[in-house]
C-alpha positions in Angstrom: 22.4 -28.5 22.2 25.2 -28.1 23.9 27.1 -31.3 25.9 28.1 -30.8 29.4 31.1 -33.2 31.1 29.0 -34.8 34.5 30.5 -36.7 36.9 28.4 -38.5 39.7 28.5 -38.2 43.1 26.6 -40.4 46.0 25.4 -43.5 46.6 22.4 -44.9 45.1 19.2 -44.0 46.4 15.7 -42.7 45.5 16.7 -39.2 45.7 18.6 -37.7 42.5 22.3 -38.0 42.0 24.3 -34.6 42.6 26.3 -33.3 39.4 29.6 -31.1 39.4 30.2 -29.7 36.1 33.3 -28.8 34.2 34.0 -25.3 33.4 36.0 -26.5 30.2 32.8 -27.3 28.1 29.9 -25.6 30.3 29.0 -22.5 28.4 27.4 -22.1 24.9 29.6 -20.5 21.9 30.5 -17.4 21.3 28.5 -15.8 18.4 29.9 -12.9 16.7 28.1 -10.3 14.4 28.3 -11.1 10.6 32.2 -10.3 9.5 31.6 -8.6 5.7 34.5 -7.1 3.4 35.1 -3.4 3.8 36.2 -2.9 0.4 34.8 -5.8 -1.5 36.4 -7.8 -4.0 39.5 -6.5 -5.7 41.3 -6.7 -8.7 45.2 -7.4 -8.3 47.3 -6.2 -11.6 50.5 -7.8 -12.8 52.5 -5.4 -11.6 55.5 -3.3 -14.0 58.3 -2.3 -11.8 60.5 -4.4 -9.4 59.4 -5.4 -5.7 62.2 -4.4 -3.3 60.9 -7.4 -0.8 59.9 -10.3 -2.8 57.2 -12.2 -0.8 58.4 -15.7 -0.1 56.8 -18.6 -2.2 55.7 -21.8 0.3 56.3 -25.2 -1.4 53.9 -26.5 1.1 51.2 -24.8 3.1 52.0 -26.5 6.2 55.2 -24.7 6.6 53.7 -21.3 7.5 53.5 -22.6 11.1 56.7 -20.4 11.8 56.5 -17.7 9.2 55.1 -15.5 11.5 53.3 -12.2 9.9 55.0 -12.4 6.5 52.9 -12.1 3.1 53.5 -15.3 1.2 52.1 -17.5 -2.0 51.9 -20.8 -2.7 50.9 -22.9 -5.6 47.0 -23.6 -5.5 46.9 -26.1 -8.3 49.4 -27.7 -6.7 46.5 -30.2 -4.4 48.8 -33.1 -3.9 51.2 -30.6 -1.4 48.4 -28.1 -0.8 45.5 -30.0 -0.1 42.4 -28.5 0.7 42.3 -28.9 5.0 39.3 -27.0 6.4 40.3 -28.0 10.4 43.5 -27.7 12.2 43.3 -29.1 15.7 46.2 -29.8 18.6 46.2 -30.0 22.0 46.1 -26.0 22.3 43.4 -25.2 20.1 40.9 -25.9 16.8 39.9 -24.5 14.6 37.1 -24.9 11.3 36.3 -23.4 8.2 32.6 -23.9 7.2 31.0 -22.6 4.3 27.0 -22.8 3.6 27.8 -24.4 0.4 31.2 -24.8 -1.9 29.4 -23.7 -5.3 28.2 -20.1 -6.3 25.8 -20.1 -9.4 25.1 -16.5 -10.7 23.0 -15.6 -13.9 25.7 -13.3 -16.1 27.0 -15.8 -18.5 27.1 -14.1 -21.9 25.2 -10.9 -20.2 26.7 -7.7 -21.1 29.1 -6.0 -18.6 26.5 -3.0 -18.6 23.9 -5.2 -17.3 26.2 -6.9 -14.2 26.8 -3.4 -13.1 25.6 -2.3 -9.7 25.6 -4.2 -6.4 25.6 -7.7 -6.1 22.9 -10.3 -4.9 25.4 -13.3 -5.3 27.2 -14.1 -2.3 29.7 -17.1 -0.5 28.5 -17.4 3.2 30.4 -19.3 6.2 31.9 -19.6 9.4 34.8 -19.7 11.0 35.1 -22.5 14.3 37.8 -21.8 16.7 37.8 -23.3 19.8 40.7 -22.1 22.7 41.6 -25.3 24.6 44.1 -23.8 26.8 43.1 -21.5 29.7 43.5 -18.3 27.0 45.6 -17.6 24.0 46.3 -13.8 22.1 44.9 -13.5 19.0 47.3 -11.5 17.1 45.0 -11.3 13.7 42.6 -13.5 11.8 42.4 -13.2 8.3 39.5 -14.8 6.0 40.1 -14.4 2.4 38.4 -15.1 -1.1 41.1 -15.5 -3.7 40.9 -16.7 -7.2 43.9 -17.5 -9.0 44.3 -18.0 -12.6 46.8 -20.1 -15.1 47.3 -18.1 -18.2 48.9 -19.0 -21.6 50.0 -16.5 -24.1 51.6 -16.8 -27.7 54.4 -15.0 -28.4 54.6 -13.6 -32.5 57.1 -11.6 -35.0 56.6 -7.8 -34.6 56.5 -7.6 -38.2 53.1 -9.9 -38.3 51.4 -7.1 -35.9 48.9 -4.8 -38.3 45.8 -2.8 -36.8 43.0 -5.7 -37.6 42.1 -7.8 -35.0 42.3 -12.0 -36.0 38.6 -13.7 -36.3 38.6 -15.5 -33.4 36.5 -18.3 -36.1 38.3 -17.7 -38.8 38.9 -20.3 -41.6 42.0 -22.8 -40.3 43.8 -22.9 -43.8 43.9 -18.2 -43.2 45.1 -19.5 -39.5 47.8 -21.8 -41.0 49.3 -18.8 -43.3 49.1 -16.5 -40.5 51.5 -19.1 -38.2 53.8 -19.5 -41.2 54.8 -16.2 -42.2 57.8 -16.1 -39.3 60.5 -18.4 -39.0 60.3 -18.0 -35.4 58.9 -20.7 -33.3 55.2 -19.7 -31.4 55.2 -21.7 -27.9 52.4 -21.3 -26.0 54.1 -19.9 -22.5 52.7 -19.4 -19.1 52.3 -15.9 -18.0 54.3 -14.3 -15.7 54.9 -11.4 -13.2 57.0 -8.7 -14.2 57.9 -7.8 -11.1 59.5 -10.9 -10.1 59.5 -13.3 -13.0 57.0 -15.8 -11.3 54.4 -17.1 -13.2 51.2 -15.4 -12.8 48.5 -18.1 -11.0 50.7 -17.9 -7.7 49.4 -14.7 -7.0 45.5 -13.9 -6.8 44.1 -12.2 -10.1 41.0 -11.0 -7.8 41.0 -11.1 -3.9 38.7 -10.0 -0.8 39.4 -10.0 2.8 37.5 -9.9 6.3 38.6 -9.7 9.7 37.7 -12.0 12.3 37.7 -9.4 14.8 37.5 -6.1 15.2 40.7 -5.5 17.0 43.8 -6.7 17.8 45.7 -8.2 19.8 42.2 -9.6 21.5 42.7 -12.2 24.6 40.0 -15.3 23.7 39.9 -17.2 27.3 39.2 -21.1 26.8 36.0 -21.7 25.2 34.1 -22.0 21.1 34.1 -18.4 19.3 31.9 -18.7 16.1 32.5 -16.1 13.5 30.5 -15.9 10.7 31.1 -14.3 7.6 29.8 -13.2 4.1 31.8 -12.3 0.7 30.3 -10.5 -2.5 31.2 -11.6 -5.0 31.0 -9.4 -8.7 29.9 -11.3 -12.4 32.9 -8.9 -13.3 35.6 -9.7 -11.5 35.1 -13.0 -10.1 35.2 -15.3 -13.4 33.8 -18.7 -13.7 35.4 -21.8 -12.9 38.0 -23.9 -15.5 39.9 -26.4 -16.0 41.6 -27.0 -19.3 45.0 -27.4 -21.1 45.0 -23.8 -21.8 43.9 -22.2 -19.0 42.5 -22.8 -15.5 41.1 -21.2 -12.9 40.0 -21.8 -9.1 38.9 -20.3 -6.1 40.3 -21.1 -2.5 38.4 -20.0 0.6 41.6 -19.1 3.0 41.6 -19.0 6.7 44.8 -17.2 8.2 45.0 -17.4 11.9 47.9 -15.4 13.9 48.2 -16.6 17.9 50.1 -16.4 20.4 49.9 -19.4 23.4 50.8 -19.4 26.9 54.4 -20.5 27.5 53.2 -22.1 30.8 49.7 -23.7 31.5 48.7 -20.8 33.9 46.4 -21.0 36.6 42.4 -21.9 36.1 41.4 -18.8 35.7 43.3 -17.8 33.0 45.4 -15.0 34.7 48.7 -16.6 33.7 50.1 -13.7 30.6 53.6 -15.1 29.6 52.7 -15.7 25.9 55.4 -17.3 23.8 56.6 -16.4 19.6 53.9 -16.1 17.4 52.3 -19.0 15.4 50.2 -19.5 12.4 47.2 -21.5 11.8 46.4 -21.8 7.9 43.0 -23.6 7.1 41.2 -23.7 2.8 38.3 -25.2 0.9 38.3 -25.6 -2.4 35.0 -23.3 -3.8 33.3 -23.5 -7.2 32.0 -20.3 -9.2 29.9 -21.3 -12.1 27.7 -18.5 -14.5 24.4 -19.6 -15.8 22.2 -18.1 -18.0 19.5 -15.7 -17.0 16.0 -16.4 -18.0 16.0 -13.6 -20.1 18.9 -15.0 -22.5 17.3 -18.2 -22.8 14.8 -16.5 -25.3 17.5 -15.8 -27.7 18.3 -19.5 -28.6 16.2 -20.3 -31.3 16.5 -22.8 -33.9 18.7 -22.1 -36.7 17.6 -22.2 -40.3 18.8 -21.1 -43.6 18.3 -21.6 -47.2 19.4 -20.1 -50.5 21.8 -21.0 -53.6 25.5 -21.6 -53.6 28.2 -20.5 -56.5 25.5 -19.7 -59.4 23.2 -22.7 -59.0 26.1 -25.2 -58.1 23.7 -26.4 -55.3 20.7 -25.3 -53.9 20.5 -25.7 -50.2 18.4 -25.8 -46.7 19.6 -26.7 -43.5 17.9 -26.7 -40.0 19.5 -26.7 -36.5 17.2 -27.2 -33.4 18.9 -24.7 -31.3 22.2 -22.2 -30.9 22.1 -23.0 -27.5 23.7 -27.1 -26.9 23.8 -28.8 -23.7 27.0 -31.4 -23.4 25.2 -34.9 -23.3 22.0 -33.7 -24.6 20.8 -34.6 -27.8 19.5 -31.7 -30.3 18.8 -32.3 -34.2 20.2 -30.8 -37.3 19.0 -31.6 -41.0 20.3 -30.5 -44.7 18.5 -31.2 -47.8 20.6 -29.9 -51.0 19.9 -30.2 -54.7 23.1 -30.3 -56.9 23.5 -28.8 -60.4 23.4 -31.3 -63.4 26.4 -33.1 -63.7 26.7 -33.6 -60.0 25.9 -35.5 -57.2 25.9 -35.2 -53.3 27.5 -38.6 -51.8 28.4 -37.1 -48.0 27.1 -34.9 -45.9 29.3 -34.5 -42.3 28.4 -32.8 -39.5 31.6 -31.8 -37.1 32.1 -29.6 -34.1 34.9 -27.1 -34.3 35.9 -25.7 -31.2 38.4 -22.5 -31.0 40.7 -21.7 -28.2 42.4 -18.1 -28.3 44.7 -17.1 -25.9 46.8 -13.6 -26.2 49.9 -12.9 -28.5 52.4 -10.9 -27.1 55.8 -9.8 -29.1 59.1 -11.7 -28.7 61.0 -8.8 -28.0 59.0 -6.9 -25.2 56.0 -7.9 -23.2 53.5 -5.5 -25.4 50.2 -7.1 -25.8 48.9 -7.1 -29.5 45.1 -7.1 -31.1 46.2 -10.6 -32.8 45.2 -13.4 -31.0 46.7 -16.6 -31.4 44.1 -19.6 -32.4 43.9 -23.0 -32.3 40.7 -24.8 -33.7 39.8 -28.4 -32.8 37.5 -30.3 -35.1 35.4 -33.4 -33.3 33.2 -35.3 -36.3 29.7 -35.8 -34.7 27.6 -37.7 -37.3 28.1 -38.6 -41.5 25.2 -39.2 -44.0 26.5 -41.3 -47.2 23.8 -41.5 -50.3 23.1 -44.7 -51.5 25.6 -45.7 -54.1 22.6 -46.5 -56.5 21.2 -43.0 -55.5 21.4 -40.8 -59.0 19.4 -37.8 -58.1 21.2 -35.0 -56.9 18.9 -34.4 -54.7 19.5 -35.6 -51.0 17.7 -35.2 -47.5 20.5 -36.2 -44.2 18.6 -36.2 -41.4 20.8 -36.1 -37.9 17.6 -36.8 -35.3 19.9 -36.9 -32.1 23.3 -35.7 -32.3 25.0 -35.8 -28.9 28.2 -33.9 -28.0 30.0 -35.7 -25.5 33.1 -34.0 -23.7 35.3 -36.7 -23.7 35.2 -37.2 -27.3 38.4 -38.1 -29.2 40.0 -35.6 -31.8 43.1 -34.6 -33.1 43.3 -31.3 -31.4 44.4 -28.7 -28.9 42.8 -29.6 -25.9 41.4 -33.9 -25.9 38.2 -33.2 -24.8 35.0 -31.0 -26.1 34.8 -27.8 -23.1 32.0 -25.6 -22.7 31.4 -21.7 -23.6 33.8 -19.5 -22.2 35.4 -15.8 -22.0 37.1 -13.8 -19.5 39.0 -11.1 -19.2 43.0 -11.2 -19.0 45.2 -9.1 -16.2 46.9 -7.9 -19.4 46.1 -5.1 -21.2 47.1 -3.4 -24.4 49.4 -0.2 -25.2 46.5 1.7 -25.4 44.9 0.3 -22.2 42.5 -1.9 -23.8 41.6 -5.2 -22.2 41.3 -8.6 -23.9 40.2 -11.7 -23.0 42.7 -14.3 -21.2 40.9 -17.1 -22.7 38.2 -17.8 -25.3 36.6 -21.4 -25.8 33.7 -20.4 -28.6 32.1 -23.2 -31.0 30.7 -23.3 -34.5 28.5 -26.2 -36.1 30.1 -26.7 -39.4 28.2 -28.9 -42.5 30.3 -30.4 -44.8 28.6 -31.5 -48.4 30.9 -33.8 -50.5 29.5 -33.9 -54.3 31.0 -35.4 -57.6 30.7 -35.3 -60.6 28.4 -37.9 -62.5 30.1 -37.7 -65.8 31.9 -41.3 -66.2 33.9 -40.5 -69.6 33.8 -38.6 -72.9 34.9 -38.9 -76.4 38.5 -38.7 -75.5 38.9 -41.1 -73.2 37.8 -41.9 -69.3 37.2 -38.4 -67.5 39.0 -37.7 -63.8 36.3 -37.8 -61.2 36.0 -34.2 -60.2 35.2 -33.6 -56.2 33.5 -30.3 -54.4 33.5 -29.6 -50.6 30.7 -26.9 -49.2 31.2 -26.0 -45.7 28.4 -24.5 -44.0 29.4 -23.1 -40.5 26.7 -22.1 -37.5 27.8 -20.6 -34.7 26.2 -22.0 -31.6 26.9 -21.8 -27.6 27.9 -25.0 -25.7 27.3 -25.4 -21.7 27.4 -28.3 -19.7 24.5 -29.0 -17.6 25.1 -26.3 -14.6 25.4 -23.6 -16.9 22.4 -24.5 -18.7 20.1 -23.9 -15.7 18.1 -20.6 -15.1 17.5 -20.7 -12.0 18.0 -18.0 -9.8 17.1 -18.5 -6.0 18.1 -16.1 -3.3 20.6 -16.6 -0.8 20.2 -18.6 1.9 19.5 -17.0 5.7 20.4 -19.2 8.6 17.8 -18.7 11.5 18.7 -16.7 14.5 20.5 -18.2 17.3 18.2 -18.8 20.1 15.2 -18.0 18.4 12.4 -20.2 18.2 9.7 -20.1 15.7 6.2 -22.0 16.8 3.7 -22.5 14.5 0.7 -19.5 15.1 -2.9 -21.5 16.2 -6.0 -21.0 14.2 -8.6 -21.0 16.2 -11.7 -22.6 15.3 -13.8 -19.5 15.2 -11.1 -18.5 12.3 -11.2 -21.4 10.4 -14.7 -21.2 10.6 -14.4 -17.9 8.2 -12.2 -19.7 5.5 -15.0 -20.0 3.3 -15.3 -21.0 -0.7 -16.7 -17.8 -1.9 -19.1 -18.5 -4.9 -17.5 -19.3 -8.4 -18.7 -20.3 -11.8 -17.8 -23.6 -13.0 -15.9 -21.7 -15.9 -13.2 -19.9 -13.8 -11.3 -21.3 -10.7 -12.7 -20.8 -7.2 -11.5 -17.8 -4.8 -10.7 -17.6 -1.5 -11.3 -15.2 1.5 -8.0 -14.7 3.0 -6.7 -15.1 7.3 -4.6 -12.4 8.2 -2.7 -12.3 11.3 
């Protein structure tokens, strides 16, 4: 529906009033054809040599008023300066970004990259608003883009430490500790940066897409509401998920870059008045969420875990159960150990703790050269303890953990302060040798600790020193928070036509009449004759 500006004319009588419209609002929107990316989504490198032109760095978005048609960046993660604004309006014209809905959830978390080749069904849909409230305005371009910028960290290392094996991204912690104290040199976690300029990395895109509003310029837009709606595709591969950590973050921005040039004067009604002033920009965002779930083929290949078998020549004979590889954050799932110790011994604690790793690159001190080691932090959060009775001499025990719960604020002394979700994506930086690695890594293990002693108070020769064994058992699992859990897939949402009307189709009563209940056994469900239209 579309409002109309009335005034009234005449005096009151029986016959109706006489209206005079407005011109300004009396006309439906413009509706343009669906805008989509000629080249799709793109991946954009760190680049190796020096720019001649350095594009200009905004401190705040709303400064591009007067940049005319310059590239620039800004600082995304920045939202107290660069706020997401989806409308800009003034007295000359408004303008609206609209999308169908902020969050994308595709099904290609922990999928191979084999299986995400091919075209795309996942897609971000909107619209752009822009409504011209002078009598007309040149439109000098219009830009909608899709960019996803990244924070990376990487570790810088000794050369001398660099050998042809690649680290254990769950290695033990007490290997991890020798490995970071080999070198004198001190290994700071730094943000990455751009070769070419020295900035750090996350002010320019790592993966970007663009559509034009139109489909040429300069184009003259008279007063009146243009709608232009538009669809990107997005790629499992090069669009990665969401983040937000200590160690690495990344976001989307849905960017609306409007070039325009207004009338110096207001002109005439008609619009016929062409002394157009200095260009101006018009720069609009929303914030947009990419999360990947698991298909409903992967959830198959969570089943529980169980193990059993004998440790160190019959020092203890062990069996331990875990409900699932696959744990949902806030959800409880069940683990259990049962262990017989040898004579001699007894099992007073059994733990059960979370360790969490987060690997980031390692890159030489002396030249940016990407290495196969990786540079690992582990984070342990204790989830539960069994402690045998003190009267307990068996050494024999049965812990039973019914509900554990892993909760992400949970305290620890570690790298990051909270517990974060599954997660792996692939880094801008490559190797020597052209091989890619991963930018970040958040993977989890279930580790088991069993605490025995010995039972053996004293001996001939005097009181004998308590003797104490620890037995780690460690169980890789996959942890997701609640979106990333889900499975399902539904396809992408079509708005109706403009002006099109869909009515209900009558059945007459001579059709219904031939819906029948066809004859069925009592043993097997009914069947129907079907209406075709």
């Amino acid at each position: 529906m579309f409002f109309r500006r009335l005034s009234l004319r005449g005096d009151e009588s029986s016959q109706p009033p006489e209206y005079a419209e407005n011109d300004v609002l009396n006309h439906a929107p413009f509706v343009s054809l669906l805008r989509k990316s000629k080249n799709g989504p793109m991946t954009v490198p760190l680049t190796d040599c020096e720019s001649s032109s350095p594009t200009p760095v905004l401190t705040a978005v709303k400064k591009i008023r007067k940049l005319g048609s310059t590239a620039f960046q800004y600082n995304a993660f920045d939202e107290y300066v660069n706020k997401p604004r989806t409308v800009h309006d003034c007295k000359l014209l408004r303008m609206e970004l609209k999308l169908d809905t902020d969050t994308v959830y595709m099904s290609s978390l922990l999928e191979p990259s084999e299986q995400n080749a091919g075209p795309s069904s996942f897609a971000l849909t909107g619209r752009i608003m822009l409504t011209v409230k002078e009598p007309s305005s040149v439109v000098q371009d219009l830009k909608i883009r899709l960019n996803g910028y990244s924070t990376e960290f990487y570790c810088t290392i000794d050369p001398a430490l660099i050998s042809d094996g690649e680290e254990d991204p769950m290695m033990d912690p007490e290997s991890q500790i020798k490995f970071l104290n080999k070198s004198s040199r001190t290994r700071l976690l730094k943000l990455l940066k751009d070769p070419a300029d020295g900035r750090v990395s996350y002010l320019k895109p790592f993966v970007t897409d663009e559509i034009d509003g139109f489909e040429k310029y300069p184009i003259v837009l008279n007063r009146g509401t243009y709608v232009i709606p538009f669809c990107f595709s997005l790629d499992p591969e090069k669009h990665h998920s969401s983040f937000k950590s200590l160690v690495g973050s990344t976001t989307y921005r849905m960017e609306a870059l409007l070039t325009v040039k207004h009338q110096k004067s207001s002109g005439s009604a008609t619009g016929c008045h062409n002394d157009y002033g200095e260009l101006q920009n018009y720069f609009i965002l929303q914030k947009c969420y990419i999360t990947k779930t698991l298909s409903p083929s992967s959830m198959l290949k969570f089943e529980p875990v169980s193990s059993s078998g004998t440790y160190d020549k019959d020092l203890l004979d062990y069996e331990f159960y875990v409900s699932s590889k696959l744990v949902e954050l806030n959800s409880p799932f069940h683990c259990q150990f049962n262990g017989v110790a040898k004579p001699g011994l007894k099992i007073d604690k059994v733990t059960v703790s979370l360790l969490q790793a987060s690997v980031v690159p390692a890159m030489t001190a002396d030249e940016p050269t990407v290495v196969k080691k990786l540079y690992r932090q582990c984070s342990t959060f204790q989830l539960a303890e069994y402690t045998a009775p003190i009267e307990e001499s068996s050494g024999a025990v049965a812990a039973n953990f019914g509900s554990l719960k892993i909760v992400p604020g949970a305290e620890g002394n570690c790298f990051t302060n909270k517990v974060l979700p599954y997660y792996k994506e692939s880094s801008r930086l490559k190797t020597a040798n052209g091989r890619t690695v991963s930018k970040l890594t958040i993977s989890h293990s279930l580790k088991i600790t069993v605490r025995m002693v010995s039972t053996e108070q004293s001996t001939a020769s005097g009181p004998k020193k308590k003797k104490v064994i620890h037995v780690n058992f460690k169980i890789p699992i996959t942890i997701v928070d609640k979106d990333m859990g889900s499975s399902l897939d539904l396809p992408a949402y079509k708005p109706p036509l403009l002006g099109v009307t869909c009515q209900p189709s009558p059945i007459h009563q001579e059709e219904l009449a031939s819906i029948s209940l066809s004859s069925s056994s009592a043993d097997s469900p009914p069947t129907y004759s079907s209406l075709c239209h």
